[in-house]
C-alpha positions as CSV (number, residue, x, y, z in Angstrom):
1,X,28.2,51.2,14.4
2,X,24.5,51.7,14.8
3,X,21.8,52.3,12.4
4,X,19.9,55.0,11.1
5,X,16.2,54.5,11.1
6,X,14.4,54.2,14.7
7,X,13.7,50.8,14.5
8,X,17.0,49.3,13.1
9,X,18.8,51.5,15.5
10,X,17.7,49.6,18.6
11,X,20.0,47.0,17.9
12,X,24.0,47.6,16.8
13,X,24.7,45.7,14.2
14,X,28.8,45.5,12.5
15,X,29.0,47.2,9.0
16,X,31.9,46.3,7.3
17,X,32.1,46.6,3.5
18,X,32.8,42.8,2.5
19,X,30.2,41.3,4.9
20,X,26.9,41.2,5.5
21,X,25.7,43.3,8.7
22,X,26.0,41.4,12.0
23,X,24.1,41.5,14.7
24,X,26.3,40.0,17.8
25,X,23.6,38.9,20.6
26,X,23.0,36.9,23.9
27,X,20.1,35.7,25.2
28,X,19.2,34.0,28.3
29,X,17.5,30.8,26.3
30,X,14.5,31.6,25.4
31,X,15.4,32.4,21.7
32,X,12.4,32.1,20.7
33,X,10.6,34.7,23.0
34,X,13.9,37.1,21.9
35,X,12.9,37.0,18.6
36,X,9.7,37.6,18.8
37,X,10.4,40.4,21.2
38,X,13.2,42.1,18.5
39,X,11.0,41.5,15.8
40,X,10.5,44.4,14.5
41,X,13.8,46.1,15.2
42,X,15.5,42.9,12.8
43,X,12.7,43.9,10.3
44,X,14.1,47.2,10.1
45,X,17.4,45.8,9.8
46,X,16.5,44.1,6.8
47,X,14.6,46.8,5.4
48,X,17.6,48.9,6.3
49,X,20.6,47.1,4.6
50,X,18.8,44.2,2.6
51,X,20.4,41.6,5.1
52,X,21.3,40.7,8.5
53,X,23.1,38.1,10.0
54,X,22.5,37.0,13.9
55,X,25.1,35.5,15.8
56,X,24.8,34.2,19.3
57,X,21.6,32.8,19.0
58,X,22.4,29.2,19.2
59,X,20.1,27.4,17.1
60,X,20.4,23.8,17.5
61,X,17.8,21.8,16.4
62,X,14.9,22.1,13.4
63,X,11.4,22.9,16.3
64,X,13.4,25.6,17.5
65,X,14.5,27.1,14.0
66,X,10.6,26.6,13.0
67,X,9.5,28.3,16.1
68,X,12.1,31.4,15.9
69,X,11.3,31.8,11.7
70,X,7.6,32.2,12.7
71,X,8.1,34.5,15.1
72,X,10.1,36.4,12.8
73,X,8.2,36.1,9.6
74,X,4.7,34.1,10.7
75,X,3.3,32.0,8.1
76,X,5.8,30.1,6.1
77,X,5.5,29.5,2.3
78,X,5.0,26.2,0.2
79,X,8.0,26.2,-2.1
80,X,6.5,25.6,-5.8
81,X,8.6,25.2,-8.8
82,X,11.5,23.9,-7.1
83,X,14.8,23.6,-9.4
84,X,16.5,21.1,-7.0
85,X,15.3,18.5,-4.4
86,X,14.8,19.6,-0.7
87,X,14.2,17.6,2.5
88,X,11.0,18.3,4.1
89,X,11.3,19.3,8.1
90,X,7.6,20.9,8.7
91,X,5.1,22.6,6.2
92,X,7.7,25.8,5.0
93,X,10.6,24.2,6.8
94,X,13.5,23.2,4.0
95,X,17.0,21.6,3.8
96,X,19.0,24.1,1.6
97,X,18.7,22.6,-1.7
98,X,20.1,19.3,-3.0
99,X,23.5,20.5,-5.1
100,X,27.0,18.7,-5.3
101,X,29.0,20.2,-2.9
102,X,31.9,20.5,-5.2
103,X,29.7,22.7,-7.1
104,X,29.0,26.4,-6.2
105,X,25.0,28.2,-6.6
106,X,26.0,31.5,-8.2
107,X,24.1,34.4,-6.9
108,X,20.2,34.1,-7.5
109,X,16.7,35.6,-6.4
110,X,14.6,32.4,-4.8
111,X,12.1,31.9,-6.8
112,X,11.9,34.7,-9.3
113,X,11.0,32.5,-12.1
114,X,7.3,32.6,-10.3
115,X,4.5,34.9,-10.3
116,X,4.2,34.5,-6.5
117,X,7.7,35.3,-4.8
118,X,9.1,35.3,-1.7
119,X,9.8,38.7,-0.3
120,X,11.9,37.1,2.8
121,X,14.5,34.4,2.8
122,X,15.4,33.3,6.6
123,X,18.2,31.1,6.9
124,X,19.6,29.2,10.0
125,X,23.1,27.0,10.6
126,X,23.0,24.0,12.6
127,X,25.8,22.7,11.3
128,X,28.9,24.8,9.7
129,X,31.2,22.8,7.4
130,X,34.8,22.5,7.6
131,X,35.9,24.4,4.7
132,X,33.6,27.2,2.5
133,X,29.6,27.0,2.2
134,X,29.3,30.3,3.1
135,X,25.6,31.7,1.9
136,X,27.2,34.9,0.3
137,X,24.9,38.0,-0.5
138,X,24.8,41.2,-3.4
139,X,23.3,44.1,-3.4
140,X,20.7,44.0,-6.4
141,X,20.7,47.7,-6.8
142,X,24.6,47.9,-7.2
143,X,24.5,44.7,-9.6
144,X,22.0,46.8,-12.1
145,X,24.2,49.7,-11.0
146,X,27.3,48.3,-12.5
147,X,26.2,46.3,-15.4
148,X,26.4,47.7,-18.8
149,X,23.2,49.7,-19.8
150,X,22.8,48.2,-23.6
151,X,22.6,44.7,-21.7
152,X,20.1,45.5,-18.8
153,X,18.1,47.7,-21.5
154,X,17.7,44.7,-22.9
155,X,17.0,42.6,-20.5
156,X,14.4,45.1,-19.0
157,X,13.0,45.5,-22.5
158,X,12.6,41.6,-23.0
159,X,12.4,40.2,-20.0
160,X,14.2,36.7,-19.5
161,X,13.0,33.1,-20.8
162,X,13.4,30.2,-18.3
163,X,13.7,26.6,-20.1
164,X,13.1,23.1,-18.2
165,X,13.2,19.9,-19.0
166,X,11.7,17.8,-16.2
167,X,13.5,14.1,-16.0
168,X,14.0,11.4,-13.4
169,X,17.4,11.7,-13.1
170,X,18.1,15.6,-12.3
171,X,16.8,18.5,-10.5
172,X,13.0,18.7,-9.2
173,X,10.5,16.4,-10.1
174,X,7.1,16.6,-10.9
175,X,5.6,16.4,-7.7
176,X,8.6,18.7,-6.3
177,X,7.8,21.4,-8.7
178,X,3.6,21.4,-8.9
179,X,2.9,19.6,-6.1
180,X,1.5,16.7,-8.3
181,X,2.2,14.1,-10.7
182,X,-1.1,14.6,-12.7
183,X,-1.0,15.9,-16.2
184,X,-4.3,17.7,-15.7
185,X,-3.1,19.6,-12.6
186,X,0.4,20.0,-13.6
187,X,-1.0,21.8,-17.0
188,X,-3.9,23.6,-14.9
189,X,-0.8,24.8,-12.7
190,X,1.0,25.7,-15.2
191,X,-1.9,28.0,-17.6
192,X,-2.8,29.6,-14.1
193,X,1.0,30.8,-13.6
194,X,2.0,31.9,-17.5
195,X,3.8,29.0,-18.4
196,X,4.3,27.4,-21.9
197,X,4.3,23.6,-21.7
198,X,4.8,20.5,-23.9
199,X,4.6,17.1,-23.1
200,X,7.6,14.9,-24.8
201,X,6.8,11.6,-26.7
202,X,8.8,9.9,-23.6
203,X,6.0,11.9,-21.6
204,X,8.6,14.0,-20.5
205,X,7.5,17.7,-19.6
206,X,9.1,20.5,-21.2
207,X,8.2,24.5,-20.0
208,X,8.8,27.8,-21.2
209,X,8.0,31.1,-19.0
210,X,9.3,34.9,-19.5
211,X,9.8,37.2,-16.5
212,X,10.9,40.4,-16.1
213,X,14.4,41.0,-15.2
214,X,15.0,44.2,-13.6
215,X,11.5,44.9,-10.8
216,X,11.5,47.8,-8.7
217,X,11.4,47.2,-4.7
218,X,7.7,46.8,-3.2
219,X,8.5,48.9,-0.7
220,X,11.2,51.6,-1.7
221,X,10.4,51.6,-5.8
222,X,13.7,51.4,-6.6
223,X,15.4,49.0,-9.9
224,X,16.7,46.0,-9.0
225,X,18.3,43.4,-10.9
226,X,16.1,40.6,-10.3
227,X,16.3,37.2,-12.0
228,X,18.2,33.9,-12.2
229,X,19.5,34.5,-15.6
230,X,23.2,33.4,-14.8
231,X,22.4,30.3,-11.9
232,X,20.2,28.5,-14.4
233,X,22.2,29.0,-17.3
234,X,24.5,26.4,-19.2
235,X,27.3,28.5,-19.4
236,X,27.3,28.8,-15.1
237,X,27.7,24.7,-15.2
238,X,31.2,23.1,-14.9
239,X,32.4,22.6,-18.5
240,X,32.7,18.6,-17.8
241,X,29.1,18.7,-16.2
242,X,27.7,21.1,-19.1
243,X,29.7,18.3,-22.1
244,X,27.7,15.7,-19.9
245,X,24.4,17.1,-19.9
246,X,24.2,18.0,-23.7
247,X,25.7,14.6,-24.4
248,X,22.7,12.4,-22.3
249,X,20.0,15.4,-22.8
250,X,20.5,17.4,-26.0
251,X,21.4,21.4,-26.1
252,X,17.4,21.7,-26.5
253,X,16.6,18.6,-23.4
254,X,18.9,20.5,-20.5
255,X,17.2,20.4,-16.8
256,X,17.2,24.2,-17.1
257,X,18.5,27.0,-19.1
258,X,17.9,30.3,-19.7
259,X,17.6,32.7,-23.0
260,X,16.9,36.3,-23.8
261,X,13.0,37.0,-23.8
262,X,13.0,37.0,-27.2
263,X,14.1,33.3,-26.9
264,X,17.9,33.9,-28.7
265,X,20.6,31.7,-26.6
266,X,22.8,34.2,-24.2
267,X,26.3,33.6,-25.3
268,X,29.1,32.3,-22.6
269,X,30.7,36.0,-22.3
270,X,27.1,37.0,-21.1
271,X,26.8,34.6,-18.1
272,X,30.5,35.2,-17.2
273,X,29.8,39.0,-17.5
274,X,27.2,38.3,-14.8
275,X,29.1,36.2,-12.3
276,X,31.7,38.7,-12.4
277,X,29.5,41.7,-11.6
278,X,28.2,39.3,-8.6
279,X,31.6,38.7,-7.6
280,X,32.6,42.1,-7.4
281,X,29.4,43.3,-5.2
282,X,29.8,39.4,-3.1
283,X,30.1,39.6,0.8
284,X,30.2,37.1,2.5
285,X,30.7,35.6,6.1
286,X,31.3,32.2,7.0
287,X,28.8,30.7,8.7
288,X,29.1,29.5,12.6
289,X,26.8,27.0,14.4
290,X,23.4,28.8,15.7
291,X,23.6,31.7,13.2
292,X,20.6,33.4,11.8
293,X,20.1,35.3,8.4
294,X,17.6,37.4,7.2
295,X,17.4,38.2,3.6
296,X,15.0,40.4,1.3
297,X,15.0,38.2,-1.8
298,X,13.9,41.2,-3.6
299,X,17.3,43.7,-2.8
300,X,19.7,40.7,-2.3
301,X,21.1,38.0,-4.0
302,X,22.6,35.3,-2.3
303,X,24.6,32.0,-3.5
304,X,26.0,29.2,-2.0
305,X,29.8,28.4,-2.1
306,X,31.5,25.0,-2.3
307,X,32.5,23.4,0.5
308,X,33.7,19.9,2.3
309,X,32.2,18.5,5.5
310,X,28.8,18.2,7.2
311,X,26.5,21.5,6.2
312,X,23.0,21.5,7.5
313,X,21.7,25.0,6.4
314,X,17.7,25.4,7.1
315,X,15.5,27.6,4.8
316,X,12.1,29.0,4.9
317,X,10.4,31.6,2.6
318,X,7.6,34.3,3.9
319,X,5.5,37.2,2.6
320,X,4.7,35.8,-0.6
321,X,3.7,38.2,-2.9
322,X,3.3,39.0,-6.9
323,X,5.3,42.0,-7.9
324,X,3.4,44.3,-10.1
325,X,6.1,44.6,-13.1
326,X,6.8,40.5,-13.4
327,X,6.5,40.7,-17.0
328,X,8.4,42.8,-19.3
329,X,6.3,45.5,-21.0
330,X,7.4,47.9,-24.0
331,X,7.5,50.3,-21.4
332,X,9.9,48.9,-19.0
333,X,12.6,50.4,-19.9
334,X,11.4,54.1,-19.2
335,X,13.3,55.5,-16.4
């Protein structure tokens, strides 16, 4: 089936209702030089459905992923803030992030705990696993679509409130997140970027920052649902690994959690409200190695299932850029 606008239409892609668009191609090697000559026709694609997936490419190896996601996207971002550990290939080049296998990443934005997001996700499989993993996408739009209006009012009215506690033992560290170890530049990061901090008598560092939760698109205007409210909450934890972390940590110490902006806990039935709405808008497509993805962080969630076997799943983020209704206003809510 081909696709509407001029652009997208260049290239057939395969719409089916529980999978992401899929572009099926062949090229005669020079990957590279292919997608720099489709580059605009895939960014139409994305523009078009929020996500598209390339197969046939063949990517095999992390120079030629670099080279293809510059092509695509040109300069790559600096990931800041980072919940979870990544490996390092090149400047912007990224291992997907460090999380137990056995362990699903509900749907999320990248990054839209920041003031500076990305607006493109590019993703590339080396290495499929045997069972699961698949990087699963929703349609933002639909997800604020279907969930109840007293909650997103809410939410939209309030914003959300990410917590962290920053330890040795879980998630990000220091130098992960801000790029540095030293209390004066980790609190001059953190005043620049609207973020509440307190250092712990362990000399631990605890944060606070509210963002909006419902944005409208950069380019289109319209509301999405926009937020990591259910990924970094307790509630989204296995119950064994949530018992363990309040145990060593306290409810208060947690790596991350998330609240209502008005800083009141969201209860259990919230969060599994949330993941159910995901579910319900999920496609997905198991990945195969050499695949491409494409993914407007903005429009599209996307999470990563659990899985068993070797998964090498490369990530990059490009077009960084600070949407003007982060923060939750009095006003937000206004339709």
């Amino acid at each position: 089936m081909s696709s509407s606008s001029p652009l997208a239409s260049l290239l057939e892609v395969e719409l089916d209702p529980d999978k992401p668009p899929i572009l099926r191609v062949q090229t005669a090697g020079d990957v590279t030089g292919w997608a720099a000559e489709h580059r605009e026709a895939l960014r139409a694609l994305v523009s078009e459905h929020g996500v598209v997936l390339v197969r046939g490419l063949g990517l095999r190896d992390t120079d030629q992923v670099r080279a293809v996601f510059t092509a695509l996207a040109g300069d790559l971002m600096t990931e800041k803030e980072a919940f979870a550990p990544r490996q390092t290939f090149s400047p912007g080049l990224y291992s997907s992030a460090t999380w137990p296998a056995n362990q699903p990443m509900c749907m999320h934005h990248e990054l839209s705990y920041t003031l500076e997001i990305p607006g493109l996700m590019l993703f590339a499989c080396l290495s499929a696993p045997s069972q699961g993993g698949v990087t699963a996408v929703a349609d933002a739009e639909r997800v604020l679509q279907a969930l109840p209006n007293a909650l997103t009012d809410r939410f939209e009215r309030e914003g959300w409130l990410l917590t962290r506690s920053y330890n040795d033992e879980i998630g990000a560290s220091l130098e992960e997140s801000f790029g540095t170890e030293n209390p004066v530049g980790i609190e001059r990061y953190c005043r620049d970027h609207a973020i509440d901090f307190d250092w712990q008598p362990d000399g631990s560092l605890r944060t606070r920052q509210r963002r909006s939760a419902v944005v409208r698109h950069p380019a289109t205007g319209r509301r999405c649902w926009f937020n990591q409210i259910a990924f970094l909450n307790e509630w989204t934890l296995a119950a064994e690994v949530r018992e363990y972390l309040v145990d060593i940590y306290g409810a208060d110490g947690l790596p991350f959690n998330t609240r209502f902006g008005d800083g009141s806990p969201i209860g259990e039935d919230v969060v599994q409200l949330l993941n159910a709405t995901y579910e319900d808008h999920t496609r997905r497509e198991p990945w195969q190695a050499g695949d491409l993805m494409l993914v407007d962080n903005v429009r599209t969630a996307h999470s990563r299932e659990a899985f068993s076997g070797e998964r090498q799943v490369l990530v990059a983020m490009a077009e960084p850029q600070r949407l003007a209704d982060g923060f939750p206003t009095p006003e937000a809510s206004q339709r």
